[in-house]
Each structure stands twice: as C-alpha cells, then as structure tokens.
N, C-alpha and C positions, 0 to 999 in steps of 0.2 A: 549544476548545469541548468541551462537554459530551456526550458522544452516551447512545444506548442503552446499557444496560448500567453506565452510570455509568464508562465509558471517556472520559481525555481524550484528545484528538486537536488537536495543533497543528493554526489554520487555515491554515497555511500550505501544509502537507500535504494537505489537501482543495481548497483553491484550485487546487493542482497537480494535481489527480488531474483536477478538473474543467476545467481546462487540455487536460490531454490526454484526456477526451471530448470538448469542442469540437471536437479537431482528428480524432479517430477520425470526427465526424460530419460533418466537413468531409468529409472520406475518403470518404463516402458517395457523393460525386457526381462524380466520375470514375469510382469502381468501377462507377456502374450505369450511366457514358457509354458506358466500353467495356464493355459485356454481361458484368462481375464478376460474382463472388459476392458480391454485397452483402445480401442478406437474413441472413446468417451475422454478417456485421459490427453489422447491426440490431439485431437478435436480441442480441447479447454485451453492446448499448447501454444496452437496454432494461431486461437482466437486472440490470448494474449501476447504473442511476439506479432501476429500482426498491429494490434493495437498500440505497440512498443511504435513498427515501425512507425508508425502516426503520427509519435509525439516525441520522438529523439528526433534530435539534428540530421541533416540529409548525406552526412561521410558516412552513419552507418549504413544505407544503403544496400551499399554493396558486399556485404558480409550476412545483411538481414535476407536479402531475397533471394539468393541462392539456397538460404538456410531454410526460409518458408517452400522454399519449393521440392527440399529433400523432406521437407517435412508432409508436407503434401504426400509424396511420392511415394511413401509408406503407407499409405489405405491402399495401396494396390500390391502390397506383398501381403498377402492373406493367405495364402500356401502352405504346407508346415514348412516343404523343401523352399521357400522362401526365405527363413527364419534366418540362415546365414548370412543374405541380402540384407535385412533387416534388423542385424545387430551393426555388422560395415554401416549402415546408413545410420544408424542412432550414434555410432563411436562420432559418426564424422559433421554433426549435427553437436555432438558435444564439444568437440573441438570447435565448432565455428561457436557456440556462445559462451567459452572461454575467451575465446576474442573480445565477442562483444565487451565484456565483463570485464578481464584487463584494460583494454583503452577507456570505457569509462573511469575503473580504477586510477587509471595516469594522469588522469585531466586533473 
C-alpha cells in the first residue's frame, strides 16, 4: 500500500501492527478492572491510530474516525459503575479495527 509520502508499506506489516493495537485495546480492560494505569495505554492508542489516520489512504476515513472518537470517549467513563459502558465501548472499538485490518488484509 501506498501511504503518505508516497512510502510503500507492505500490508502485511500494517495488518500486524493493527494486530497488535487490537490487542493493546484488549489490554484495556483488565488494566482498568484492576485500578491500572489505563489512561496512559489510551492515550499511546489514540496517539497512534490518529497517526495511522495520517498516513493511510483517505477510504479509511470513515471507520478511523468514529473509532478515534469512541476512543476518546472513554477518558470520560472513569466511574467504577461506568465499567459496563467501557467494556461495550472497547468490544466495539475492536470490531471497528478488525475492519481496519481486514480490508487492509484484502488489498
């Protein structure tokens, strides 16, 4: 794949990368079961899927920025009675970069 810059990048190498942010976000919810530092792991998520958006073609889009904005939207369930909110939002946060990850996969 073609990115910014006019840098190729095997998809294979993003597939994997996005691999292992699923599973950084899995990570998520244990850390914040036991009273983690989990907003530092958020944070480092966030910083790199926004960066992704940056540099992938502009179809992802629409699947990136809904996804940064549920990702966002979890520093604000800090509550314990939150926790059920904030697992819904992490399942559904996984699913969207299965997406990602599959259609890079297909290309």
């Amino acid at each position: 794949m073609v990115l910014k810059y006019n840098v190729e990048i095997d998809n294979a190498v993003i597939a994997n990368r996005l691999k292992q942010l699923i599973n950084l976000t899995y990570k998520l919810l244990p850390i914040r079961e036991e009273q983690g530092e989990w907003e530092s792991l958020l944070s480092t998520i966030v910083t790199e899927i926004a960066g992704m958006n940056e540099l992938l073609p502009v179809e992802y889009q629409d699947i990136i920025f809904p996804l940064l904005c549920k990702l966002e939207g979890l520093f604000k369930l800090t509550f314990e009675e939150d926790f059920f909110e904030f697992r819904r939002v992490i399942f559904e946060c996984l699913n969207m970069m299965g997406k990602v990850r599959d259609n890079v996969t297909n290309q």
